[in-house]
Structure formats: C-alpha cells, structure tokens
C-alpha positions as CSV (number, residue, x, y, z in Angstrom):
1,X,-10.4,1.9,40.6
2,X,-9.0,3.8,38.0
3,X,-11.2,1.3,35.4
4,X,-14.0,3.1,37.5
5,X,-12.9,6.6,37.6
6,X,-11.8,6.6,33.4
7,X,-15.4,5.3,32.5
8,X,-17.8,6.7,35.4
9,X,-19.0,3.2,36.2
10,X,-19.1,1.1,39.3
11,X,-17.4,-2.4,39.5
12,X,-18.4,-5.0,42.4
13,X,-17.0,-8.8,42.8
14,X,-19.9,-10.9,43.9
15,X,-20.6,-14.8,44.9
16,X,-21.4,-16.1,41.6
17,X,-23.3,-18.8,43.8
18,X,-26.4,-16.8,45.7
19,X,-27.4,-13.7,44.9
20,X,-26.9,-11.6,48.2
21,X,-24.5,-14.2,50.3
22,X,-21.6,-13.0,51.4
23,X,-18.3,-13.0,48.7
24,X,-16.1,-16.0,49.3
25,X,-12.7,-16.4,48.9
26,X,-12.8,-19.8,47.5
27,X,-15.8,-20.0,45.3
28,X,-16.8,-18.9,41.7
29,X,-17.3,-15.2,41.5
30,X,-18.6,-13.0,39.2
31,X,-17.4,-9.6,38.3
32,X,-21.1,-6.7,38.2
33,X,-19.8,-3.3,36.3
34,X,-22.7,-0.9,36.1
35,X,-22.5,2.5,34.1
36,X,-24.2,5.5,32.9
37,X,-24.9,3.9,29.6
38,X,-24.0,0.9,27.4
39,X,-20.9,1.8,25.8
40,X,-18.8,2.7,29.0
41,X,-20.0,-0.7,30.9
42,X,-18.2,-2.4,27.3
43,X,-15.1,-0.6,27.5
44,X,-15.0,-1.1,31.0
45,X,-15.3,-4.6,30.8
46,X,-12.5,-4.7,27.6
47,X,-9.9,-3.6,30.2
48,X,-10.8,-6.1,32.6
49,X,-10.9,-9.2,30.6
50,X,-7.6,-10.9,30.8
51,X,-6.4,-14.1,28.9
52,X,-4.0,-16.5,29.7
53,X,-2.5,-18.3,26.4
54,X,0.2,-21.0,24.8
55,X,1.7,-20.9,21.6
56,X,3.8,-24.1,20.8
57,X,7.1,-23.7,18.8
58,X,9.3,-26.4,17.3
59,X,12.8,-26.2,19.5
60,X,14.7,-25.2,16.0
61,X,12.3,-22.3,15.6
62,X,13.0,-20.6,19.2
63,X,16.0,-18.4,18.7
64,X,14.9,-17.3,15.2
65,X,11.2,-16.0,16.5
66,X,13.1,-14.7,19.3
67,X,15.2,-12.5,17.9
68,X,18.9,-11.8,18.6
69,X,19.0,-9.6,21.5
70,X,15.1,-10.5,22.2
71,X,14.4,-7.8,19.1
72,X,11.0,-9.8,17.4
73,X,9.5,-10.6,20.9
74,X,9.6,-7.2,21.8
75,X,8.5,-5.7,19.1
76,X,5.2,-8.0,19.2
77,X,5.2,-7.1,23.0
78,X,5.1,-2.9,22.0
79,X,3.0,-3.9,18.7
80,X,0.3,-5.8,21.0
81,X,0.0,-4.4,23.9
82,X,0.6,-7.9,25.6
83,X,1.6,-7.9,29.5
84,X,3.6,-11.3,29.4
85,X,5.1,-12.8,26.2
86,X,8.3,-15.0,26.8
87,X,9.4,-18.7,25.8
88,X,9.1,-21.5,28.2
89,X,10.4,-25.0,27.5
90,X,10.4,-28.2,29.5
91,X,13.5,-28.8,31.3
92,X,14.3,-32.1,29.6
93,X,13.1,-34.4,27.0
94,X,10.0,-36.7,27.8
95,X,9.8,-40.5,28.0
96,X,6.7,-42.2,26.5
97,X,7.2,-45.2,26.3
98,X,10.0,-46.8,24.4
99,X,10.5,-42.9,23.0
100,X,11.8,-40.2,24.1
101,X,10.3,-36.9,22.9
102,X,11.9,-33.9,21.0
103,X,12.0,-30.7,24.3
104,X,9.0,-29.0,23.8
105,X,8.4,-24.7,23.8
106,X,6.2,-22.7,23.5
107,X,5.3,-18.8,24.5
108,X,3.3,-18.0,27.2
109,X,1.3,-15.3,26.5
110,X,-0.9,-13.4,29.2
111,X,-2.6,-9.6,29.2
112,X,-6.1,-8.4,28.0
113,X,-7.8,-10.4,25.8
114,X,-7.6,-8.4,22.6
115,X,-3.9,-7.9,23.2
116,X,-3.3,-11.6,23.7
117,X,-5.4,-12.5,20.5
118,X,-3.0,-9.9,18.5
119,X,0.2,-11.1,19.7
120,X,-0.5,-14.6,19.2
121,X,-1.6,-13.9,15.4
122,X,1.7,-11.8,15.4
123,X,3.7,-14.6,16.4
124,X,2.3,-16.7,14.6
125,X,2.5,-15.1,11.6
126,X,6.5,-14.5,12.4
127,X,6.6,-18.3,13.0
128,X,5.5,-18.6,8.9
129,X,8.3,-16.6,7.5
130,X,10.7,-19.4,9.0
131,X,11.1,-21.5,5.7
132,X,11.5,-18.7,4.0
133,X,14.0,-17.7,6.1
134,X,16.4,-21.2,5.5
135,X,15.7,-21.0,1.8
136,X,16.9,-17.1,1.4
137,X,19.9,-18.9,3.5
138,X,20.5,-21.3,1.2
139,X,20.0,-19.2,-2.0
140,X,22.5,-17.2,-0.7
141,X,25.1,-20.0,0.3
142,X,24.9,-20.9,-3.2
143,X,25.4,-17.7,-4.5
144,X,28.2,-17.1,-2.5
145,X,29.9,-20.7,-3.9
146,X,29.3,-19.7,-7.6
147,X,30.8,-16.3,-6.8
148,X,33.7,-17.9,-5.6
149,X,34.2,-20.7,-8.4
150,X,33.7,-17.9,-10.8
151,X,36.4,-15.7,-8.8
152,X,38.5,-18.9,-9.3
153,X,37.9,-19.4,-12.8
154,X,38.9,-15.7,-13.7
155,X,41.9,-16.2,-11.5
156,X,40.4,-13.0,-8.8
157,X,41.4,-13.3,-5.8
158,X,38.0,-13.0,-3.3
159,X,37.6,-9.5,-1.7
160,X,36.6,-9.2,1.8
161,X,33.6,-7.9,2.7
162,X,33.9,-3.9,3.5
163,X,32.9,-3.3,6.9
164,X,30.2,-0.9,7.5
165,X,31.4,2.7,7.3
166,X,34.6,2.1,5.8
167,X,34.3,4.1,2.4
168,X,30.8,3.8,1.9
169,X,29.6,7.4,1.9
170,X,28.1,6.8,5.9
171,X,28.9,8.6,8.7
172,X,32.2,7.3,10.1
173,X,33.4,6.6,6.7
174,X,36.7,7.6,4.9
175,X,35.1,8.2,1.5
C-alpha cells in the first residue's frame, strides 16, 4: 500500500492462468500495477521486484570478506541497500565418491533487485583484493625480519611498538 500511495498507482495480484478466474493460492500469479503515466508504473514496479541470490566463497576467504566485528558486510549492507546479506556454509564436508569435498560458503543475498545486483558486485569486488591482501602480509613479514637482522647486526635492541596514544600528539597522549 504505501508502493501505491508514494506513486499514485494501483497494484492488483491476479491468476496468471485465466484472465478473470478467481486468484489462487497455489498457482502462478501475476502482479498488474496501473498508474497515471509510464514512469510511476516503472518506479513502482523497481520497489517491488525482489531477488533472491548466492555468492560462493572459498572457506579461507570467509572471515577476511567478513570483516572483524562483521565491519565489510555491513558496510556493503548500508552501501547497497540489500535486505539480507550473511554467510551460510554447509554443516560438514561432502562425500562424492572416494572424496571428500572442501565445506562450502557462500552469501546469501536477498532485497530488491538493483540492491542485490550492487551488493553482489560489491562483494565481489572485496573478494579480489584478497591476494593482495596475503601478499601486503608477506611483504610486511619480511620487512619486519630484515628490520630485525639489521637491529641485530648494529647490536639495537628491537623497540616495542608504541601503543596508540602514548606520546604520539593524539588525544590521550602524554606528548
């Protein structure tokens, strides 16, 4: 109703099967949204179309395109505008034959169309930064070894890292 009242347009469920028979419960329907012109029968009909959709992620990948405290799913839930985004897996490994397969996961994505179809390119664009990710992990485990041979070399002892706040010039600081 308030789809009817935003654009000034009617919206009636019908049997998709005869024209005029009584709706059923059971069968195919079809959704009839009438208007006062073109354009308000389109955006009417763009906040009625929903989409249900899967994304499949390797097991390895699920914490990192999650986020810690959920932080990157919710963001592409506020960025899209998607109802439902969150991770499903099967409960245990799957037999085929002589194998057994790696868990699967995936995100189960479901809300308007357009929102659906943004979140999923979001995601998936997320999901492409992930090697990128390991190798500015590794880069930085190797800089932190030949920071720590050179520290030996020059006969330094290694600093701890400051903790934030502590003589840094930010708030809480003693410098």
């Amino acid at each position: 109703r308030r789809v009817e009242q935003r654009y000034k347009v009617t919206i009636r469920v019908e049997d998709a099967t005869a024209s005029g028979a009584p709706r059923s419960r059971t069968g195919p329907q079809r959704l009839v949204i009438t208007g006062p012109n073109p354009h308000a029968v389109i955006l009417a009909q763009s906040e009625l179309d929903f989409a249900v959709d899967t994304l499949e992620v390797p097991a390895e990948m699920v914490a990192w395109s999650v986020g810690r405290g959920g932080k990157h799913i919710n963001l592409i839930r506020e960025l899209s505008g998607v109802a439902v985004l969150s991770v499903a897996r099967s409960k245990i490994a799957e037999e085929e034959g002589d194998a057994v397969l790696p868990e699967r996961c995936w995100f189960d994505l479901k809300g308007r169309r357009d929102a659906v179809a943004d979140a999923k390119m979001c995601l998936e664009t997320h999901l492409g930064y992930h090697p990128v990710y390991l190798e500015m992990g590794e880069a930085e485990r190797e800089l932190d070894q030949e920071i720590a041979e050179a520290q030996r070399i020059l006969g330094v002892r290694p600093r701890r890292p400051q903790e934030q706040g502590a003589g840094d010039g930010s708030p809480g600081g003693r410098g």
